[in-house]
C-alpha positions as CSV (number, residue, x, y, z in Angstrom):
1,X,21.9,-28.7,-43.2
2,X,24.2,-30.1,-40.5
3,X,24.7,-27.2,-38.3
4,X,22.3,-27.1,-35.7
5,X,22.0,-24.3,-33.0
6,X,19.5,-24.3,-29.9
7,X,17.0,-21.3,-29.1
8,X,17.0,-20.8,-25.3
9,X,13.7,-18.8,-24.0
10,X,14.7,-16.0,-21.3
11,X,12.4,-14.7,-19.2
12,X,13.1,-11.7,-16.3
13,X,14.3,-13.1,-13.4
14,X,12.3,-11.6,-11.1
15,X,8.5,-11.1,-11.8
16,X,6.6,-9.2,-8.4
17,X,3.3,-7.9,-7.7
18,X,1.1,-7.8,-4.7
19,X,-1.3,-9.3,-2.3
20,X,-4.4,-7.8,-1.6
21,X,-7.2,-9.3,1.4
22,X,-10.5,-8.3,2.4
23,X,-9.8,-8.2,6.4
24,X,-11.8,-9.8,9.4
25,X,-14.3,-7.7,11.5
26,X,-12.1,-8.5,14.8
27,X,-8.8,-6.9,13.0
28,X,-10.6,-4.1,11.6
29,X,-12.2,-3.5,15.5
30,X,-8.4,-3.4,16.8
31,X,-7.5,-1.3,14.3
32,X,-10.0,1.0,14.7
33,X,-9.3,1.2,18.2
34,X,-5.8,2.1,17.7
35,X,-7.0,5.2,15.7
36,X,-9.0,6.3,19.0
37,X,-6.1,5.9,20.4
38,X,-4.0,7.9,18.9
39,X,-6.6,10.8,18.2
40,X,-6.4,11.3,21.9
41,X,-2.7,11.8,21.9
42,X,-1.9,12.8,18.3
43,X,1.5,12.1,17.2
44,X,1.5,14.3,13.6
45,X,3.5,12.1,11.0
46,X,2.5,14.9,8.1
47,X,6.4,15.9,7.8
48,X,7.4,12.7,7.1
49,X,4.7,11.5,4.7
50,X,4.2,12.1,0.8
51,X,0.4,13.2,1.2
52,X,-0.4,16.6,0.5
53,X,-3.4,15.4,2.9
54,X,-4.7,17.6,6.1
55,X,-3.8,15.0,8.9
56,X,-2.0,11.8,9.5
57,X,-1.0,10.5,13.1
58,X,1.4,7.9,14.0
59,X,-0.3,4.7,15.3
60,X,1.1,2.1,18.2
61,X,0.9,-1.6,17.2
62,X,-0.1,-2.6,21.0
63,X,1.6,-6.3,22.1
64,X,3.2,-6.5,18.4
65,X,-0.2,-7.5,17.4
66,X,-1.3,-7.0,14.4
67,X,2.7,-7.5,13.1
68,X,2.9,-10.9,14.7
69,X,-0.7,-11.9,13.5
70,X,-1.5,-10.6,10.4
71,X,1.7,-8.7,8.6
72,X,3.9,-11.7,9.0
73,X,1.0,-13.9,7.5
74,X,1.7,-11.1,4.5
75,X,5.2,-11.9,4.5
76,X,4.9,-15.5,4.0
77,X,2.9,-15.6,1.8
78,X,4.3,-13.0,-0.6
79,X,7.8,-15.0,-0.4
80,X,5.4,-17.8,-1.3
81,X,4.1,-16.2,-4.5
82,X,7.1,-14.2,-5.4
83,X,9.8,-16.5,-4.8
84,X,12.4,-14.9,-7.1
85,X,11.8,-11.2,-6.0
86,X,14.7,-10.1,-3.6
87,X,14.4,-6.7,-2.2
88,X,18.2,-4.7,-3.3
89,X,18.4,-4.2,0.8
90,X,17.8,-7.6,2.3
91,X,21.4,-8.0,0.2
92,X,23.2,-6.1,3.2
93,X,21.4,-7.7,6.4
94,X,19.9,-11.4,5.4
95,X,19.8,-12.0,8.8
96,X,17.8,-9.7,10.3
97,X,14.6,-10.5,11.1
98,X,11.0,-8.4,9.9
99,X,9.6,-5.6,12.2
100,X,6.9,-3.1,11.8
101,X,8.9,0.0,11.3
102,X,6.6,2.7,10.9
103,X,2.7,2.9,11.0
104,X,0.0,5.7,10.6
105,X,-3.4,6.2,10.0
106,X,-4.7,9.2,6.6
107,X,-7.9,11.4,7.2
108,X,-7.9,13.0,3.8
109,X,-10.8,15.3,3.5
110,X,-12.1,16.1,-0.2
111,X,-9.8,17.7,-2.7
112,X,-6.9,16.2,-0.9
113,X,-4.4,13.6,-2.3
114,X,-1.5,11.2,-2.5
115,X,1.1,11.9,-5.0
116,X,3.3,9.3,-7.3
117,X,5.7,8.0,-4.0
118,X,6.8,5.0,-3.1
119,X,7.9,3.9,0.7
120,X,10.7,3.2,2.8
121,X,12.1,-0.5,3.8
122,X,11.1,-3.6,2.8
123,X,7.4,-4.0,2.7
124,X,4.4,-1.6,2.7
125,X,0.4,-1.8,3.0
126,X,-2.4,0.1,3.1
127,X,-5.8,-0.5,4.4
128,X,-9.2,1.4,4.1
129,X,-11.0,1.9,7.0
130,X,-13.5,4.2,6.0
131,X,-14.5,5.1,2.2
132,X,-17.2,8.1,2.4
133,X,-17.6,8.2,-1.6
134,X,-18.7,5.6,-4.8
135,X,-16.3,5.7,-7.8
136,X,-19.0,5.2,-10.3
137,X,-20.0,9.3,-9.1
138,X,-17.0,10.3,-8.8
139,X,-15.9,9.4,-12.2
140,X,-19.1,11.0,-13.0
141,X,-18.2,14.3,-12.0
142,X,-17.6,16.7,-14.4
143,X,-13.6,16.9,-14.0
144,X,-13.8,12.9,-15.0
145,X,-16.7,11.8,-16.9
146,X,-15.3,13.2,-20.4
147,X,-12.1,12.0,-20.0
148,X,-10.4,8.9,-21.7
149,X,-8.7,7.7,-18.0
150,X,-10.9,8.9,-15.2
151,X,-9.5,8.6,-11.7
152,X,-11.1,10.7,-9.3
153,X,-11.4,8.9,-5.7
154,X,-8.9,6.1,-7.0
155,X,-5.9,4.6,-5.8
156,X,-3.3,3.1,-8.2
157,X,-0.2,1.4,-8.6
158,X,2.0,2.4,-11.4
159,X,4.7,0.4,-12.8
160,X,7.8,-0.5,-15.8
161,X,7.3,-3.1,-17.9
162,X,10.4,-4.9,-19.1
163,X,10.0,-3.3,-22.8
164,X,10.1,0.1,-20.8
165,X,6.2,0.6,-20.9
166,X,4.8,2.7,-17.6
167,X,1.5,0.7,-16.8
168,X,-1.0,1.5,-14.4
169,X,-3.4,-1.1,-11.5
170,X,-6.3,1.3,-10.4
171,X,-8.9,0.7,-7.4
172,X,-11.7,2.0,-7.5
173,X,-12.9,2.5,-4.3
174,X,-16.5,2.5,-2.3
175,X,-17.8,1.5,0.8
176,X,-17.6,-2.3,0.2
177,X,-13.5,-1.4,-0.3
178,X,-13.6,-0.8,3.7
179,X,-11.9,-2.9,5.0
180,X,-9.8,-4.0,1.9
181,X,-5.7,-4.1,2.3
182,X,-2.8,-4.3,0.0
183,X,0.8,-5.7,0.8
184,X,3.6,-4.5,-2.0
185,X,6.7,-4.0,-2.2
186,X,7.7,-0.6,-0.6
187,X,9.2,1.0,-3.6
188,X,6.0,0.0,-5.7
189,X,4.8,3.3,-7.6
190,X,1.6,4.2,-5.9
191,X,-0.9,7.5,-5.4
192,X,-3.8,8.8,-4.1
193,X,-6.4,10.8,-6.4
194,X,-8.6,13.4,-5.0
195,X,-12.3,12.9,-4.2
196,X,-14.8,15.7,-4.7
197,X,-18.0,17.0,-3.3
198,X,-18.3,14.7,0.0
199,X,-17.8,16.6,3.6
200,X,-16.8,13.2,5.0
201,X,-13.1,11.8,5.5
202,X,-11.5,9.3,3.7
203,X,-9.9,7.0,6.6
204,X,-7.0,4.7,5.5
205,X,-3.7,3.1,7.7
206,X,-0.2,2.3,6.1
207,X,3.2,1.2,7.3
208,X,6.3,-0.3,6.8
209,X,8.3,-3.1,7.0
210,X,11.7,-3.1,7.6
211,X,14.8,-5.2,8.5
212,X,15.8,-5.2,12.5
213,X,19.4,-4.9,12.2
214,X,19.6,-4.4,16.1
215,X,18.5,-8.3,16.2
216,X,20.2,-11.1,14.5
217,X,18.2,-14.5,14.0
């Protein structure tokens, strides 16, 4: 046969995912101080969160800190590992440089949860600072153990695959997840199950990463 043709192998252009860390006793310590920090002079963010969750305060990076030391660290590396993935909005202002747009801290008491939501800006992370319960008894609570996906206490990323298949990335969380934080893209699918039968609060922080159009590189 003299015709010959070549068969070219296409792949999506931009494959993403996420970053996760387990997080240094001396950043967890600031953190935690930020949270008695802003318990004394509460700044309610509930009415501009997706938590149907009882409280949720807005927390003060003091000196840029934990941006400039650990979040752009984040950054790097994630243009590191993802180096195709281009947020749609970094298309209007490439020269604008990161900032730490908005950042608050969960106490979600039992029965309480996170629906499917996804964030504003650039980035997003979360980060447990307290975990009251073990998913192995959660999931073996009546409400999970006889069912196929049990979730109860989880967090989880959902996701599209390119053949149009929604997929799913739990965590199951207990107290070695303290201190545990993930850095995604902000419009990432994610939630929040419910917990059950623990008094205690579930303690996590989250924010946002933006673009500072007010500053040009």
């Amino acid at each position: 046969m003299e015709d010959t043709f070549n068969i070219i192998e296409q792949r999506p252009r931009e494959p993403v995912g996420w970053l996760e860390t387990k997080l240094p006793k001396y950043v967890m310590t600031r953190l935690q101080n930020y949270i008695e920090v802003a318990k004394k002079t509460p700044i309610s963010r509930n009415d501009k969160l997706a938590g149907n969750i009882s409280k949720s305060l807005s927390l003060e990076d003091t000196d840029d800190w934990f941006f400039r030391y650990i979040l752009l660290e984040f950054i790097k590396q994630f243009n590191i590992s993802y180096p195709t993935y281009v947020p749609t909005i970094s298309m209007i202002t490439v020269d604008a440089p990161y900032c730490l747009n908005n950042f608050w801290v969960n106490f979600q008491k039992q029965h309480e949860f996170n629906p499917m939501h996804t964030h504003n800006g650039i980035f997003s992370f979360v980060i447990w600072v307290k975990i009251p319960t073990e998913w192995r008894e959660q999931h073996a609570l009546p409400i999970s153990a006889n069912s196929i996906i049990p979730r109860a206490s989880d967090f989880e990323f959902h996701y599209t695959t390119m053949m149009g298949n929604v997929m799913n990335h739990p965590y199951l969380l207990d107290k070695e997840s303290e201190g545990g934080m993930l850095f995604f893209p902000a419009n990432l699918i994610h939630q929040v199950y419910p917990f059950y039968n623990c008094d205690e609060e579930r303690v996590s922080i989250s924010g946002n990463i933006w673009l500072d159009t007010t500053v040009r590189q």
